[in-house]
C-alpha positions in Angstrom: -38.1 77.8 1.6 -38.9 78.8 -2.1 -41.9 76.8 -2.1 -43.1 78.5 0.4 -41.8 82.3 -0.7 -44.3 81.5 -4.0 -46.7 80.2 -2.1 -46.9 83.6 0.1 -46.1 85.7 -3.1 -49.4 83.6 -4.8 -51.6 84.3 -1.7 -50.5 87.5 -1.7 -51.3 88.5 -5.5 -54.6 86.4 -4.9 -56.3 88.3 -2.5 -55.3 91.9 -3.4 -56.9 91.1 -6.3 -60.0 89.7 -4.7 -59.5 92.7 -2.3 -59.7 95.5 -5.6 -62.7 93.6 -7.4 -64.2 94.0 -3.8 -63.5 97.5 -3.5 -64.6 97.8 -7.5 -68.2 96.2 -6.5 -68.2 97.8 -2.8 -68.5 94.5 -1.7 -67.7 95.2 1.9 -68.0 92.2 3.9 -65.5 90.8 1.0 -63.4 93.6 1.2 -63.1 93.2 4.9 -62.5 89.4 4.7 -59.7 90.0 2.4 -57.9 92.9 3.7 -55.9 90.8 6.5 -54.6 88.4 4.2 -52.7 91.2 2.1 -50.3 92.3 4.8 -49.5 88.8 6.1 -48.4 87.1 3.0 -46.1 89.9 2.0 -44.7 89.6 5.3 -44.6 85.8 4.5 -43.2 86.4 1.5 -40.5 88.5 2.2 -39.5 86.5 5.0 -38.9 82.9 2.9 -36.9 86.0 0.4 -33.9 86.9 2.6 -31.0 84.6 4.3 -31.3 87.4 7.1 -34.7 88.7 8.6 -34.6 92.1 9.3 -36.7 93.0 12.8 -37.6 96.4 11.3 -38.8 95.4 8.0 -41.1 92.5 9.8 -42.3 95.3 12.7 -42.8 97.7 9.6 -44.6 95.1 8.2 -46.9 94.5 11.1 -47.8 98.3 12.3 -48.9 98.2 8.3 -50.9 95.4 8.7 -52.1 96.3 12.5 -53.2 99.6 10.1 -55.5 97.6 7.8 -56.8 96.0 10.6 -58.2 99.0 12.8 -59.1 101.0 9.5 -61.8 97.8 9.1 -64.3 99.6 11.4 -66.1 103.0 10.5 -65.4 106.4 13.1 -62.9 108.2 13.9 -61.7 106.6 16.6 -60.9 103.6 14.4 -59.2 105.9 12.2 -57.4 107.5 14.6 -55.8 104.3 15.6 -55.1 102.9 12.1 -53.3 106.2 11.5 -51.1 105.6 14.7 -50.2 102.2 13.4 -49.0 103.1 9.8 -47.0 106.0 11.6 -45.3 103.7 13.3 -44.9 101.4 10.8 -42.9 104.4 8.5 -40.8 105.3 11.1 -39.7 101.4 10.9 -39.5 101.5 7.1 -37.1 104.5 7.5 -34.7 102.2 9.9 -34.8 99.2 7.7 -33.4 102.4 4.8 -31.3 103.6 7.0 -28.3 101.0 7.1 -28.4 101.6 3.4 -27.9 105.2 3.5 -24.4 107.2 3.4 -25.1 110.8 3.3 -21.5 111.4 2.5 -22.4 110.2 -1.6 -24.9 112.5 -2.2 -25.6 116.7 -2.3 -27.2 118.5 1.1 -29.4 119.8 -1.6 -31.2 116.8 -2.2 -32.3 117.1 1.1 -33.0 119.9 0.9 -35.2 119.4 -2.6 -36.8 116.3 -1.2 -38.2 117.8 2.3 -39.3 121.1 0.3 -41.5 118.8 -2.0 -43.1 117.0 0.7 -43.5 119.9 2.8 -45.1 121.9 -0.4 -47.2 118.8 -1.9 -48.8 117.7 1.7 -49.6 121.5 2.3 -51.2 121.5 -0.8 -53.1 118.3 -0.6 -54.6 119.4 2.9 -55.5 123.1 1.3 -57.6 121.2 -0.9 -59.0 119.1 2.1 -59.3 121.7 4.6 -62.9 121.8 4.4 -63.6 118.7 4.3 -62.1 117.6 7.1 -63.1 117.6 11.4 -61.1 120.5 12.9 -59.3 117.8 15.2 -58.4 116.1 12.8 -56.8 118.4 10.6 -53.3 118.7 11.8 -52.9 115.0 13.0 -53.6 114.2 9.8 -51.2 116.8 8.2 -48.4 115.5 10.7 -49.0 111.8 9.3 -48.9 112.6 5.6 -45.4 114.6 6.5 -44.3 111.5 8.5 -44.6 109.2 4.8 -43.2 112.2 3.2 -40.6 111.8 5.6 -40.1 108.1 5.1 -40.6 108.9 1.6 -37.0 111.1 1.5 -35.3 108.6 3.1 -36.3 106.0 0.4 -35.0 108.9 -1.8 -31.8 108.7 0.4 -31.1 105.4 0.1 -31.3 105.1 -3.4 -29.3 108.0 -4.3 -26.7 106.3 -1.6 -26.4 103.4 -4.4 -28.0 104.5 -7.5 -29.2 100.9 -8.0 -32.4 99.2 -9.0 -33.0 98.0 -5.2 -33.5 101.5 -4.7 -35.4 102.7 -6.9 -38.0 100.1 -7.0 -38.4 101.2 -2.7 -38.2 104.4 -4.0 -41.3 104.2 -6.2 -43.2 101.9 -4.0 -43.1 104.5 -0.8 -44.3 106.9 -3.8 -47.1 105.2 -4.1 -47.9 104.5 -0.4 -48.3 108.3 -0.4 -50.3 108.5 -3.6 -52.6 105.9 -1.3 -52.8 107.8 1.6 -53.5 110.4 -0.4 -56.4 108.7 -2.6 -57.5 107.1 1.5 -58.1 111.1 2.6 -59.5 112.0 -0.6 -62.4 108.9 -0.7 -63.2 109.3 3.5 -63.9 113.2 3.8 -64.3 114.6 0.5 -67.7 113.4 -0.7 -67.6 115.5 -4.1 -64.1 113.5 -4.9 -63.9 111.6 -8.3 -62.8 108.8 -6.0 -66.1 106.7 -4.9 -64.4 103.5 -4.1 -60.9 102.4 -2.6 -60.2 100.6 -5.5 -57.2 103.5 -6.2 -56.6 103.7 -2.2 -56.0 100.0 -2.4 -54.2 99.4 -5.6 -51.7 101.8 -5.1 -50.7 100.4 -1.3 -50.7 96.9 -2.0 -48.1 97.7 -4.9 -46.6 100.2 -3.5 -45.7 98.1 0.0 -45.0 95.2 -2.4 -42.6 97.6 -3.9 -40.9 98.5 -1.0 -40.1 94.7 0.0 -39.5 93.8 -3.2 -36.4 96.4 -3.5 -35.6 95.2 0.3 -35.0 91.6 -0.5 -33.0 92.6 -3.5 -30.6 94.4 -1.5 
């Protein structure tokens, strides 16, 4: 069993970075090639990790890599489908937080505090998208950056449930899931953005999801 948890942690640390030199060079068929492996070996990994599998860490897991998967192809019906998937898979994340969270340790106000920010930053982001963006489009989108701002406040949740360092290394890692869907809108539709490649898009998910499991298994 920890043979194999290394072995999945190796495969996994092996082709993100094959995956962000492709990205780097805009090597697409290479990018494509590696992307699935990403996703699968974390899932491995954090599998061999725990005594106990959790169901909706796995299914979070696989509507994340189903997401990779259907982003592959270009349009927007591609697009629209990856979205679908990752949506899915943060409403899973948020049930694999849940059984850590006790609302009763911590103030109403940080909920309040953490849904403002999220409401105020995506709001902010899509101003700055706005034109950019297909008009049918615009609010799906919206709604999917508020769902992983949502799953984003429960990461909050659960760490201020424990104050531990399980928690805040999920805590940071769903941070930076939204800084990579984020960096994802930014590099599609804006074509005057800084951001040219998906080496940022990419960095920032693989570590970020690597993040959340990591502060999963050490719960």
């Amino acid at each position: 069993m920890k043979l194999m948890k290394y072995l999945m942690l190796i495969i996994f640390i092996v082709s993100t970075l094959i995956h962000l030199y492709a990205s780097l060079k805009k090597d697409q068929p290479l990018r494509d090639f590696s992307k699935p492996f990403i996703l699968l070996s974390l899932t491995g990994f954090y599998c061999f990790s725990v005594n106990e599998i959790s169901p909706t860490v796995v299914l979070a897991l696989f509507f994340s890599w189903l997401g990779d998967i259907l982003l592959i192809p270009k349009g927007t019906s591609w697009f629209t489908a990856g979205g679908i998937a990752f949506m899915i898979s943060h409403f899973f994340f948020i049930l694999s937080y849940l059984k850590y969270i006790d609302f009763s340790k911590f103030s109403v106000l940080i909920i309040i505090a953490a849904a403002l920010f999220y409401i105020v930053t995506v709001t902010l982001i899509f101003r700055k998208l706005k034109e950019h963006l297909p008009k049918k489009l615009f609010y799906p989108m919206y709604l999917y950056l508020l769902i992983n701002g949502t799953m984003n406040c429960f990461a909050l949740f659960r760490f201020f449930s424990n104050m531990d360092m399980a928690g805040i290394i999920t805590a940071i890692g769903a941070m930076l899931f939204f800084i990579s869907d984020t960096c994802l809108f930014f590099v599609r539709f804006n074509k005057q953005s800084r951001m040219k490649t998906h080496f940022w898009v990419m960095s920032t998910y693989s570590l970020g999801e690597f993040l959340i499991v990591l502060g999963l298994i050490l719960q």
